[in-house]
FIRO-990800 format. One record per residue (C-alpha): x, y, z; chain; residue in three letters. Coordinates in steps of 0.1 Angstrom, whole numbers. Layout:
<pts>
      xx      yy      zz   kette   rest
       X       Y       Z       A    ALA
...
</pts>
This chain:
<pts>
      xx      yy      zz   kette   rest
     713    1641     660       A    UNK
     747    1634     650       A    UNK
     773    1612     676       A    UNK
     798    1635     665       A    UNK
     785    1660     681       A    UNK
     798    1645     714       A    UNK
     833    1651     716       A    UNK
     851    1643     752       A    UNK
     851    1669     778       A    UNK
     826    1687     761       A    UNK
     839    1707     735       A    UNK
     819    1728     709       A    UNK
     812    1753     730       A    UNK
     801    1788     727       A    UNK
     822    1812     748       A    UNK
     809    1807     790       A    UNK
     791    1778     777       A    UNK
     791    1746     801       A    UNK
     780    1716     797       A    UNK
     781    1710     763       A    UNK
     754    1738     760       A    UNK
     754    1767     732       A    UNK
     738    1797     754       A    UNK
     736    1830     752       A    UNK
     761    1856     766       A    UNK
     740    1860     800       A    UNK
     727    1823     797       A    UNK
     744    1801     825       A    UNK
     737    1798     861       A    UNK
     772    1812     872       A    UNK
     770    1842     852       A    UNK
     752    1879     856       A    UNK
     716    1875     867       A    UNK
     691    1903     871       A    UNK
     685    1922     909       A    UNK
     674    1898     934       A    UNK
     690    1867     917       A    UNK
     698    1840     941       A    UNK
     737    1827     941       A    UNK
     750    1854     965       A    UNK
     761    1879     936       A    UNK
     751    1912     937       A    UNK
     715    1921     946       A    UNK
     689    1952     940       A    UNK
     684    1961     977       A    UNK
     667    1938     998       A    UNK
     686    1908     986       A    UNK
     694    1875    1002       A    UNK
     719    1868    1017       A    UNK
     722    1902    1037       A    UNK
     752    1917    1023       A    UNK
     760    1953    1031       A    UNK
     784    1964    1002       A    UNK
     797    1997     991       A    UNK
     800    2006     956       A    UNK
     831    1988     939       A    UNK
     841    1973     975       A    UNK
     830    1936     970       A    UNK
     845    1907     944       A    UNK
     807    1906     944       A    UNK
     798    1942     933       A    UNK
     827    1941     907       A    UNK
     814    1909     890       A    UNK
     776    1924     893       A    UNK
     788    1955     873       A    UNK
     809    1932     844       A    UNK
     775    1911     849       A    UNK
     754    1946     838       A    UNK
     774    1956     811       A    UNK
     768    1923     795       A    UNK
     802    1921     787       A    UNK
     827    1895     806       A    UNK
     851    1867     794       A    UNK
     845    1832     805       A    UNK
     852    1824     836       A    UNK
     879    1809     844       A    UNK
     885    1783     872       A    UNK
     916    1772     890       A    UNK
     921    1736     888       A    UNK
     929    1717     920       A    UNK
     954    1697     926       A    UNK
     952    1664     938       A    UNK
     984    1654     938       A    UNK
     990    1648     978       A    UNK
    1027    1670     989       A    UNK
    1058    1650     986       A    UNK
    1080    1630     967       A    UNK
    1065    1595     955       A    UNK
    1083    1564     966       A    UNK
    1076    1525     954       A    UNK
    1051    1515     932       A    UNK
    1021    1519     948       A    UNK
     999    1509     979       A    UNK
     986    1477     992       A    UNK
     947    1479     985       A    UNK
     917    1461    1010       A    UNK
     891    1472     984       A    UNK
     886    1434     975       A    UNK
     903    1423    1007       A    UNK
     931    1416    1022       A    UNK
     943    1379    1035       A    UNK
     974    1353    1034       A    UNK
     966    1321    1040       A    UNK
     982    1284    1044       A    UNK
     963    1281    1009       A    UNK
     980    1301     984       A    UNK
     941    1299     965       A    UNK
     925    1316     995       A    UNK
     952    1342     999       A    UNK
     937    1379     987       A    UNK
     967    1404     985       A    UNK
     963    1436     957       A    UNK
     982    1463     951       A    UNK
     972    1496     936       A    UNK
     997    1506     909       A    UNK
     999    1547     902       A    UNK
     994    1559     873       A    UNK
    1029    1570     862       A    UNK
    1045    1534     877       A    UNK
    1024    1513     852       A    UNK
    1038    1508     822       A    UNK
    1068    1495     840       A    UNK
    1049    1465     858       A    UNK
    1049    1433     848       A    UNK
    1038    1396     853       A    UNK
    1063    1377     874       A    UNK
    1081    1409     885       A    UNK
    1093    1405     922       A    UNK
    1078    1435     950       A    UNK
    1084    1444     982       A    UNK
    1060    1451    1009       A    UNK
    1073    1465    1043       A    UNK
    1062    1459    1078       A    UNK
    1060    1483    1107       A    UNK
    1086    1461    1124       A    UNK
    1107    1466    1097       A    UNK
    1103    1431    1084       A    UNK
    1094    1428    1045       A    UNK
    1069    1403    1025       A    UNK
    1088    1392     993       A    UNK
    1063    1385     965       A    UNK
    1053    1380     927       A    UNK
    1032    1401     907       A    UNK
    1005    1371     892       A    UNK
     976    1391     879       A    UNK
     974    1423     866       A    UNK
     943    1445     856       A    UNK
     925    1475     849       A    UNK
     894    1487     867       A    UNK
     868    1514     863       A    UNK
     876    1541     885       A    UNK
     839    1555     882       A    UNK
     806    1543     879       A    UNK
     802    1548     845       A    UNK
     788    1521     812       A    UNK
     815    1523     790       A    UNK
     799    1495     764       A    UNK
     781    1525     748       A    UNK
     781    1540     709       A    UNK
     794    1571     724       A    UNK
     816    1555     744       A    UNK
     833    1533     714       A    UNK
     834    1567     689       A    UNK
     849    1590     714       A    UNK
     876    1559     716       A    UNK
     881    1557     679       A    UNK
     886    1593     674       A    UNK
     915    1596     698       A    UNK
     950    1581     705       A    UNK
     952    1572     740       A    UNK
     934    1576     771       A    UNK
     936    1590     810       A    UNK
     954    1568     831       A    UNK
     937    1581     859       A    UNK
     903    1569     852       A    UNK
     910    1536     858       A    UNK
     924    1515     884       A    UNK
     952    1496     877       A    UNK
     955    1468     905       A    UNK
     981    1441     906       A    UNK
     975    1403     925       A    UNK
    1004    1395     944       A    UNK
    1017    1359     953       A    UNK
    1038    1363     986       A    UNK
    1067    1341     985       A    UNK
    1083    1350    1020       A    UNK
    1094    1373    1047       A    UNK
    1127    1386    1048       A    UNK
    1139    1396    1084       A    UNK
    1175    1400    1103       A    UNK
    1191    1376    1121       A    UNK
    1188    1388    1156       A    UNK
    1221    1378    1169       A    UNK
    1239    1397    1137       A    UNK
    1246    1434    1140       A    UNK
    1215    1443    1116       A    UNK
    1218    1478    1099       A    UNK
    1186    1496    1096       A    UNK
    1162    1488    1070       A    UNK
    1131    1507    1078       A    UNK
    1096    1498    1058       A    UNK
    1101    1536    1050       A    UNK
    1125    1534    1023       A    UNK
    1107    1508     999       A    UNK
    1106    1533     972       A    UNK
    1146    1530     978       A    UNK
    1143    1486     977       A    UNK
    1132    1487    1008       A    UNK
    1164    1497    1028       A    UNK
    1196    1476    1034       A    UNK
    1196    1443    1034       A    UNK
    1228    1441    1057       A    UNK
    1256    1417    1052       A    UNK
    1241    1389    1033       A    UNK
    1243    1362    1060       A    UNK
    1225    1382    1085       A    UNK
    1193    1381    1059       A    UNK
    1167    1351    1061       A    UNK
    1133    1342    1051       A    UNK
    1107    1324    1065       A    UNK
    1075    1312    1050       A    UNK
    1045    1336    1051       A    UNK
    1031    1341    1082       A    UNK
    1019    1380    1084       A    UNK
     997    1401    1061       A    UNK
    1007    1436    1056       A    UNK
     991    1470    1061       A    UNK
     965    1484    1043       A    UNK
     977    1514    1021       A    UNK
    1017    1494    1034       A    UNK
    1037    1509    1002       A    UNK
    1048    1487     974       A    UNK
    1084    1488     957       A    UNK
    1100    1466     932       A    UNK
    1126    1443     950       A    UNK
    1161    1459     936       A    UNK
    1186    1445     964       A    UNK
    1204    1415     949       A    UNK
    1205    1402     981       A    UNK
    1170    1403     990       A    UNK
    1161    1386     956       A    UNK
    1186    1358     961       A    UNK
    1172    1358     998       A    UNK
    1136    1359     991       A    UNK
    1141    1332     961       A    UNK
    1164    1313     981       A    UNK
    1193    1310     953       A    UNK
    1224    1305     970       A    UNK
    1254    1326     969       A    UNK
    1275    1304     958       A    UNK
    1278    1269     938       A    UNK
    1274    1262     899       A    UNK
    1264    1290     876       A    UNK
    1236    1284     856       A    UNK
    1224    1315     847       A    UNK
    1214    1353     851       A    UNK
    1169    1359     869       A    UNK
    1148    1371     842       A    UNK
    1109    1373     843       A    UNK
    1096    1373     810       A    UNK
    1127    1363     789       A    UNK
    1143    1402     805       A    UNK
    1172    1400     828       A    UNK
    1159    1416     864       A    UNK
    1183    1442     867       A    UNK
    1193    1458     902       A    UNK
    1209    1492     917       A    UNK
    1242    1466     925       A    UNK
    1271    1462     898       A    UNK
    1270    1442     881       A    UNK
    1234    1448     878       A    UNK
    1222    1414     870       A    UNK
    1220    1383     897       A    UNK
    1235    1354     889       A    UNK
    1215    1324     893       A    UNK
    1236    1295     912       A    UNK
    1231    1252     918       A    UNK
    1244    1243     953       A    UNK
    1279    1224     952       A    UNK
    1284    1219     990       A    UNK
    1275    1198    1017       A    UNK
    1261    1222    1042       A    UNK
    1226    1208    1038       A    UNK
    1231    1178    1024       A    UNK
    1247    1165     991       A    UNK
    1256    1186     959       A    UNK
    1230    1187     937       A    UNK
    1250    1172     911       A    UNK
    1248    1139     926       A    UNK
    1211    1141     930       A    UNK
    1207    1143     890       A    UNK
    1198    1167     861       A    UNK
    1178    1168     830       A    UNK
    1180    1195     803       A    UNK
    1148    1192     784       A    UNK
    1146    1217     749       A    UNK
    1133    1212     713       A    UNK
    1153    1216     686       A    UNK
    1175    1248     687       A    UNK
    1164    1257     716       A    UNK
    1201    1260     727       A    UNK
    1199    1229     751       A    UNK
    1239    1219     737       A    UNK
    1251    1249     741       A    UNK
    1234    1254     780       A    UNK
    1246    1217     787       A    UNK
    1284    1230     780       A    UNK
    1281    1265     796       A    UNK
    1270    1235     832       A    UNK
    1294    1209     824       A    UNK
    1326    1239     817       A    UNK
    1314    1250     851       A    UNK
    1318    1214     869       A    UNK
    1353    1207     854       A    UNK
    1364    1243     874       A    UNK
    1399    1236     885       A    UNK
    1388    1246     923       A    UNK
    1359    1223     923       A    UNK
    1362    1194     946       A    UNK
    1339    1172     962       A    UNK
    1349    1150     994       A    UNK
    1346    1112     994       A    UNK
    1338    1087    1018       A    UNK
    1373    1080    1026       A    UNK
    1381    1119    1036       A    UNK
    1396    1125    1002       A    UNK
    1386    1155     984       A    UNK
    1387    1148     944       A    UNK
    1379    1167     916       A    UNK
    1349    1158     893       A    UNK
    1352    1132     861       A    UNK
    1327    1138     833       A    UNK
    1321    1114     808       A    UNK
    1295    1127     779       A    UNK
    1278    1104     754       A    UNK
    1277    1129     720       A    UNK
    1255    1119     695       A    UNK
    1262    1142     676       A    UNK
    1298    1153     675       A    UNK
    1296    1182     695       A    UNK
    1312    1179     730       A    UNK
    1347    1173     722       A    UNK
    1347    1213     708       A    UNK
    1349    1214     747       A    UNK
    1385    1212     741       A    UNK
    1387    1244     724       A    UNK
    1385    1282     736       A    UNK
    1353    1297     718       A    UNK
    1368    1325     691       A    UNK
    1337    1343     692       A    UNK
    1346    1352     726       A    UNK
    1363    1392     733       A    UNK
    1385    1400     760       A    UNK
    1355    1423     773       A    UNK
    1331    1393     770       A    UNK
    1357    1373     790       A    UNK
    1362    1399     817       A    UNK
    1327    1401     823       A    UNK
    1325    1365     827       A    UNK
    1355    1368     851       A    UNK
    1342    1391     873       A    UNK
    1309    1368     882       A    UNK
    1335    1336     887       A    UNK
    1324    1320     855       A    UNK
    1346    1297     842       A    UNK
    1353    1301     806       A    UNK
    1379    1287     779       A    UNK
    1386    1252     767       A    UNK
    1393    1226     789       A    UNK
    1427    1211     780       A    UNK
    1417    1174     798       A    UNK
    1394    1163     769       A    UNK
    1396    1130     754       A    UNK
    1374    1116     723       A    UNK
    1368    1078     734       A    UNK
    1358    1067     696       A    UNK
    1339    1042     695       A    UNK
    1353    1012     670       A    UNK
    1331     997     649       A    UNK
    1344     975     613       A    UNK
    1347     995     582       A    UNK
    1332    1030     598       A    UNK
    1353    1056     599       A    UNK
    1354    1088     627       A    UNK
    1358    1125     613       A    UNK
    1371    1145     643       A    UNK
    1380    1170     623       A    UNK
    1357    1199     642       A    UNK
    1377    1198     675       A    UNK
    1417    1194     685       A    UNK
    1408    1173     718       A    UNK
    1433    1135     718       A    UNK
    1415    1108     701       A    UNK
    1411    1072     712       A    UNK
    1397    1041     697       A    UNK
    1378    1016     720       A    UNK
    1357     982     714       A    UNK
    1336     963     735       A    UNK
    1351     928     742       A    UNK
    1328     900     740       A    UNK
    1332     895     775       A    UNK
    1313     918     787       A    UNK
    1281     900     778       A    UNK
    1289     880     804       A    UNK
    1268     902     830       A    UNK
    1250     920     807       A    UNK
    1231     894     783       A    UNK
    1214     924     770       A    UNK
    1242     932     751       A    UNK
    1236     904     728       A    UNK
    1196     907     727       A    UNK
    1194     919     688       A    UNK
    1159     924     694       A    UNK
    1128     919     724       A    UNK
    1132     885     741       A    UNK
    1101     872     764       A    UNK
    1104     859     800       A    UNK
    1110     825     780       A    UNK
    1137     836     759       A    UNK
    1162     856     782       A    UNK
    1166     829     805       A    UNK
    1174     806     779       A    UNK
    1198     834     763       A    UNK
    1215     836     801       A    UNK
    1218     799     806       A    UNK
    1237     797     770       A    UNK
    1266     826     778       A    UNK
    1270     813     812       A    UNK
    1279     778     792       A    UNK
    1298     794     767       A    UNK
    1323     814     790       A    UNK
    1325     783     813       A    UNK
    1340     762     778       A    UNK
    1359     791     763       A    UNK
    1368     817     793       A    UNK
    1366     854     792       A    UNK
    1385     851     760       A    UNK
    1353     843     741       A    UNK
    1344     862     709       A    UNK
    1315     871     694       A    UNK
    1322     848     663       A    UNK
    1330     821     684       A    UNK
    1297     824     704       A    UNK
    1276     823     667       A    UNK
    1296     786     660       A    UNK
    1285     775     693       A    UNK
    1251     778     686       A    UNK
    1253     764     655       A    UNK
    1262     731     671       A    UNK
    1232     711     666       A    UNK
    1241     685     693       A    UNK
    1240     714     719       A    UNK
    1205     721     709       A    UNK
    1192     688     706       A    UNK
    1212     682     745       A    UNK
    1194     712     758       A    UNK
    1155     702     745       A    UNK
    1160     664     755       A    UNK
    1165     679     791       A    UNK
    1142     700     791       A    UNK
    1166     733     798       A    UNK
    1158     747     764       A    UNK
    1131     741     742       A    UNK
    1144     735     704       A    UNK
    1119     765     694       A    UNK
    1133     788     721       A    UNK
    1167     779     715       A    UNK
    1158     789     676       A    UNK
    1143     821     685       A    UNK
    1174     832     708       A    UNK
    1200     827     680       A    UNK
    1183     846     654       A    UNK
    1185     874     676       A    UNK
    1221     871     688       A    UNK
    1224     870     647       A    UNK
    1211     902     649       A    UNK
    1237     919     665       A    UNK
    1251     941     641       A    UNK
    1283     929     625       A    UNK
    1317     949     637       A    UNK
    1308     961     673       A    UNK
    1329     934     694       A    UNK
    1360     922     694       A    UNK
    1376     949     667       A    UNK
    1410     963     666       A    UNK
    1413     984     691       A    UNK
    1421     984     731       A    UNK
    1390     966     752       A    UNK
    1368     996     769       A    UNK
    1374     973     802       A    UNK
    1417     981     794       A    UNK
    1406    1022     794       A    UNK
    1395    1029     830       A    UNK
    1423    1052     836       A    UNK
    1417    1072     805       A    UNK
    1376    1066     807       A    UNK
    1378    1085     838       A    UNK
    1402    1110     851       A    UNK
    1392    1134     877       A    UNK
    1393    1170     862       A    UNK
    1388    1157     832       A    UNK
    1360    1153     801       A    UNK
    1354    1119     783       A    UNK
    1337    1125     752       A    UNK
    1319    1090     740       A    UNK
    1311    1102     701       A    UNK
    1284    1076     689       A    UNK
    1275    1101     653       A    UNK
    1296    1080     632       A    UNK
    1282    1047     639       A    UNK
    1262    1030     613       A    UNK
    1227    1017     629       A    UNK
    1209    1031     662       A    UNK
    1211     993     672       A    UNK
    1252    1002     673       A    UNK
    1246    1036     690       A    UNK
    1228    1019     719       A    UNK
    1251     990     724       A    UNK
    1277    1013     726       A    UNK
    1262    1033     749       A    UNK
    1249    1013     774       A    UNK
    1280     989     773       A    UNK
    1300    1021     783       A    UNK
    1273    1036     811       A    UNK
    1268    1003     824       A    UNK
    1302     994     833       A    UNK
    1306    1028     850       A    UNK
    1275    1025     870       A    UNK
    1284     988     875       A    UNK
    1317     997     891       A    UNK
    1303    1028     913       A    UNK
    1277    1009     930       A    UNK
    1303     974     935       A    UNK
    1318     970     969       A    UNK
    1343     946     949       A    UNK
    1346     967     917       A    UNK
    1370     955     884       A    UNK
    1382     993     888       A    UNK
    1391    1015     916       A    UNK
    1396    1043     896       A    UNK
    1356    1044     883       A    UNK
    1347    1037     924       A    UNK
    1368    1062     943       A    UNK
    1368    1090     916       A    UNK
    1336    1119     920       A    UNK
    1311    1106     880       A    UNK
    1291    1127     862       A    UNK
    1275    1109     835       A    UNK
    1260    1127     806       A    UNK
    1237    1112     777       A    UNK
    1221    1136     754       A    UNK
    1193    1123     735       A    UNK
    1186    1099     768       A    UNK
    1154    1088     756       A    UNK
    1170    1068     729       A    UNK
    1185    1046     758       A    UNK
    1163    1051     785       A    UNK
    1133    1045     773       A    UNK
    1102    1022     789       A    UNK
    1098     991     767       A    UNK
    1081     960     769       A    UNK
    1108     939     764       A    UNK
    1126     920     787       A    UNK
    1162     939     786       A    UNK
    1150     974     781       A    UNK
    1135     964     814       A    UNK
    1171     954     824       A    UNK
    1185     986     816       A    UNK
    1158    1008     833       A    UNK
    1165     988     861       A    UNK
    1200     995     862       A    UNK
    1199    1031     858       A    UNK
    1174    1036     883       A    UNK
    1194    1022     910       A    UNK
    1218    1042     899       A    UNK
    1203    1071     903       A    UNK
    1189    1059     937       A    UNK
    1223    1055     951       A    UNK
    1244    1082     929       A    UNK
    1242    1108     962       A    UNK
    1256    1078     988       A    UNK
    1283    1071     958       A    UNK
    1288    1102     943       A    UNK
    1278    1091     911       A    UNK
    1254    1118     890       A    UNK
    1231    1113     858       A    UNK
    1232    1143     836       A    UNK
    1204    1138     810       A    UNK
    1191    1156     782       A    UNK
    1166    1154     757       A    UNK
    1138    1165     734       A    UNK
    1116    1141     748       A    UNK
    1112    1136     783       A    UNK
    1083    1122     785       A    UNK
    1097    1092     766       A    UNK
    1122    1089     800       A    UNK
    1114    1060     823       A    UNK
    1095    1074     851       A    UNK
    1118    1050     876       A    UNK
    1148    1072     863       A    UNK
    1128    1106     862       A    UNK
    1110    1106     893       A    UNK
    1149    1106     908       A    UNK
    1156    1138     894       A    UNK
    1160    1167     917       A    UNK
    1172    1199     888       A    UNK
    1150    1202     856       A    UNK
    1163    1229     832       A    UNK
    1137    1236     808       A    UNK
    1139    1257     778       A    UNK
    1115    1261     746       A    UNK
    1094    1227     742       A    UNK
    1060    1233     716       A    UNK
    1050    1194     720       A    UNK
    1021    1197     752       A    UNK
    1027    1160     767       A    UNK
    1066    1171     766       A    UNK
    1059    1205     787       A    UNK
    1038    1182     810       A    UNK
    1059    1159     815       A    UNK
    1089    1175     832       A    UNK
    1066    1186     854       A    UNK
    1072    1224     866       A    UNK
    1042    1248     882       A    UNK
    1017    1261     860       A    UNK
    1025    1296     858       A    UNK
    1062    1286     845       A    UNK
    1046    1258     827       A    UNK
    1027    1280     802       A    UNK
    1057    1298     796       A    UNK
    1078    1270     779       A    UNK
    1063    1272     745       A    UNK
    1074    1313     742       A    UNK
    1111    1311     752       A    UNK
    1135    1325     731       A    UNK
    1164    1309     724       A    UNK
    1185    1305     757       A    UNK
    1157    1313     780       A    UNK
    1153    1281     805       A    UNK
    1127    1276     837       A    UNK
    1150    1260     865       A    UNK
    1128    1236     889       A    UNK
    1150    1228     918       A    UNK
    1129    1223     950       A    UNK
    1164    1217     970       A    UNK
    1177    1245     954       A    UNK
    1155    1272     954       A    UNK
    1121    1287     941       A    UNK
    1108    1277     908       A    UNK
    1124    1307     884       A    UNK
    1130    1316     851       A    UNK
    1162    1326     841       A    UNK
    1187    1341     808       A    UNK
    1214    1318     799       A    UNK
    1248    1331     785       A    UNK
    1245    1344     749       A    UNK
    1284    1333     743       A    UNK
    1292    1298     749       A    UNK
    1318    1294     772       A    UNK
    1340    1270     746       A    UNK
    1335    1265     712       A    UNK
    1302    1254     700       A    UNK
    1295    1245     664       A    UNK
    1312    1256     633       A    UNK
</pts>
């Protein structure tokens, strides 16, 4: 027998054949049987079924003559429709076929929706539904799951089976099921006390009704299951969305919602929801001052998000009361390792007027901002470009000084619990002989007096070895980093920080990552220093709102085994302890944050994620699973934000035009 001979629906038939069967004209059950055949047709006299025709007056006599003629076309029957009357509405219907349960346990909860056939190929993972109840509350939720299941009882694993698909281009939607799993995220009712418009469970197919006036809207955690066959709809209300996802209406943009790297679009204009960071003090801090990382591989567009945040900060209408009753703007200073935040500056020329309006109408800042100031690191014989941006240059060094309180400075390389003591004990002596005026060249001939060393063995304050091993790594401070011609960074407080304004710390130029780091932490520490002081060198640093930006933050922040990393850590994570109490906020981002100190990370409240491919990097920052697996797949510009304080876990679109110039 050949398999081709089974085609689907049983074709290949002879004319009034059925069943895949080749009969003759009179051959099939339905058709013209002889007198006294059984089927109610017509019968000799006598016949079953005790029908009293007259001749021609009966469907049945009619057929029984075509039947005797041996003559009649195939027969041909109506099909019935099963489409129930009525206009469709949502998405589909809650199922109980597998049951139906919400539970504190999100693993315990069961709650499926059946998906019609003509609604499915616009379903996807992570889209956001709608489920009404009577009361005219609704269940906000997230499609996890979705899968196709036999309608029938039928063995589809077959030869037959596996041909018939081979030989045809598609197949019936509506022998299958195709069910959806559904993650309820929260129920959205009216405010009781508000005038609340009617939003009858009804209307889902319509996003589920009004939402009213935005502020009468709230959500509560799940505590109800829905109705069986309770209809589905996909959640198009930007209100209800924000609502449901807890995003606030206002604050810092970030972003536009997506779910699976596609902006969720909505019947609103515009049609996209904008994605916001809370900047007020309604429930607590600002978010800014309760720390950031942006975590991205390379070209990933992490630079280019980080300026699109920071432009937003630096709004001219953004203040942020102190502790005094003052409200200030924001000061931003941004460590730039490689040249690229002082473009800040500049208006971005690949941005139209149209682009521009749009970004007006959704109150998102945009332009270059004028208060930008390169603070250039000086370092002997190496020159600074600046040629990429038109934002004021100034030269800076790091006096000497300064080592005074930070030993670290001065620590070429690791010192052990032996050797930083002995490192702190010999500045402490030198700045009591030669004052704060002390140079770094002075501080190398004062440890090459051999009398001092042989003084601190005999009494047992130093050991000659010790006292050996800390000057060859105060010799390994690179040459030209203190003391050079240019204004002390402790003279350039007023400049360092401005409120409204951006400090851009460019550290691509120097010539070793040993100078880079100095730099840096000389710079960060004095600010952080001064923020967390009650008797502070500088006013200006304590009573002016900080953000403090380092890209490439695991280069400084590091864990290490050695005894000033350890220092450093130290210093940032009391910073980042106290920055909400002294409005001082970390801003870091990096390729590798799991090389951050877990002191400083565990601190952080916002993580913007976008593409990572290295697994212990994805780990590390920590985001649920279902966004987690998600990472590796972003496009370029596509970020998770995992704000707890802020709102759900979500993915979202960032800007395709940066909002200043960025790169050539």
């Amino acid at each position: 027998m050949d398999l081709g001979d089974f085609e689907p629906g049983g074709e290949d038939r002879s004319s009034g054949g059925r069943r895949g069967e080749d009969r003759p004209s009179g051959g099939s059950d339905s058709e013209d049987r002889s007198a006294g055949g059984s089927g109610g047709e017509d019968r000799s006299a006598g016949g079953s079924g005790g029908e009293d025709r007259s001749s021609g007056g009966s469907d049945g006599e009619q057929s029984a003559a075509d039947s005797s003629a041996g003559t009649r076309e195939d027969v041909a029957f109506e099909p019935y429709d099963v489409d129930p009357a009525g206009e469709d509405r949502g998405l589909g219907a809650i199922a109980v076929s597998q049951g139906l349960r919400v539970a504190e346990d999100g693993d315990d909860t069961t709650l499926r929706a059946y998906v019609t056939s003509d609604n499915r190929d616009a379903v996807r993972l992570g889209k956001y539904l709608l489920v009404p109840y009577p009361d005219d509350e609704l269940l906000f939720s997230r499609i996890t799951a979705l899968e196709y299941a036999q309608e029938f009882q039928t063995d589809d694993a077959t030869e037959i089976h596996a041909r018939r698909a081979m030989r045809r281009d598609g197949f019936e939607e509506r022998d299958y099921k195709f069910v959806a799993s559904l993650a309820p995220l929260a129920v959205l009712f009216e405010d009781e006390s508000a005038d609340a418009g009617s939003r009858a469970g009804s209307e889902a197919g319509d996003g589920a009704g009004d939402a009213g006036d935005a502020d009468d809207l709230k959500r509560r955690m799940v505590d109800r299951v829905p109705k069986p066959g309770a209809v589905v709809a996909e959640a198009t209300d930007p209100e209800q969305i924000k609502t449901g996802l807890a995003i606030p209406s206002a604050g810092i943009f970030l972003g536009h919602l997506s779910v699976g790297g596609e902006k969720v679009r909505t019947a609103a204009q515009p049609p996209t929801i904008d994605y916001r960071l809370r900047d007020d003090y309604d429930d607590g801090d600002p978010l800014v001052f309760r720390h950031t990382l942006v975590a991205g591989g390379t070209g990933s567009g992490k630079t280019h998000a980080t300026k699109n945040v920071l432009r937003q900060l630096l709004a001219e209408d953004r203040t942020y009361e102190m502790d005094d009753g003052r409200s200030a703007r924001l000061a931003v200073v941004q460590f730039d390792p490689q040249d690229e935040y002082a473009q800040m500056h500049d208006d971005n020329p690949a941005m139209d007027d149209s682009t521009a309006r749009r970004y007006e109408r959704e109150k998102i800042v945009h332009g270059g901002h004028d208060d930008t100031i390169a603070l250039v690191p000086k370092e002997d014989g190496v020159p600074y470009g600046g040629d990429n941006h038109r934002a004021e240059q100034l030269a800076f060094t790091i006096p000497f000084s300064m080592a005074r309180d930070r030993p670290w400075l001065v620590a070429g390389s690791s010192l052990n619990e032996n050797q930083y003591p002995a490192l702190v004990q010999l500045l402490n002596r030198f700045f009591r002989e030669y004052g704060d005026s002390g140079t770094y060249a002075e501080f190398l001939t004062f440890l090459d007096d051999p009398a001092l060393k042989e003084e601190l063995d005999e009494s047992g304050r130093v050991h000659e070895a010790t006292f050996d091993a800390v000057k060859r790594r105060v010799h390994g401070v690179p040459d030209g980093v203190f003391d050079q011609s240019a204004r002390p960074i402790t003279e350039l407080d007023h400049q360092l920080v401005r409120p409204g304004g951006l400090t851009v710390i460019p550290t691509y130029h120097l010539s070793t990552s040993r100078a880079k780091e100095m730099f840096v932490l000389a710079v960060s520490s004095l600010l952080i220093d001064d923020k967390l002081s009650n008797a502070p060198d500088s006013e200006r640093i304590k009573e002016t709102p900080l953000l403090l930006g380092m890209d490439e933050a695991h280069n400084f922040l590091a864990d290490a085994d050695n005894v000033q990393a350890r220092k450093v850590i130290s210093k940032f994570t009391e910073a980042a302890k106290q920055g909400r109490k002294e409005r001082l906020g970390l801003f870091l981002v990096t390729q590798d944050p799991q090389d951050v100190a877990e002191s400083v990370f565990k601190q952080i409240n916002t993580r913007l994620v976008l593409n990572l491919g290295d697994e212990d990097a994805i780990k590390s920052v920590n985001i649920p699973p279902e966004l987690e697996d998600k990472v590796p797949y972003m496009e370029k510009g596509q970020l998770v934000v995992y704000s707890p304080d802020n709102s759900e876990p979500v993915e979202l679109v960032g800007l395709p035009v940066c909002l200043t110039r960025h790169g050539e």
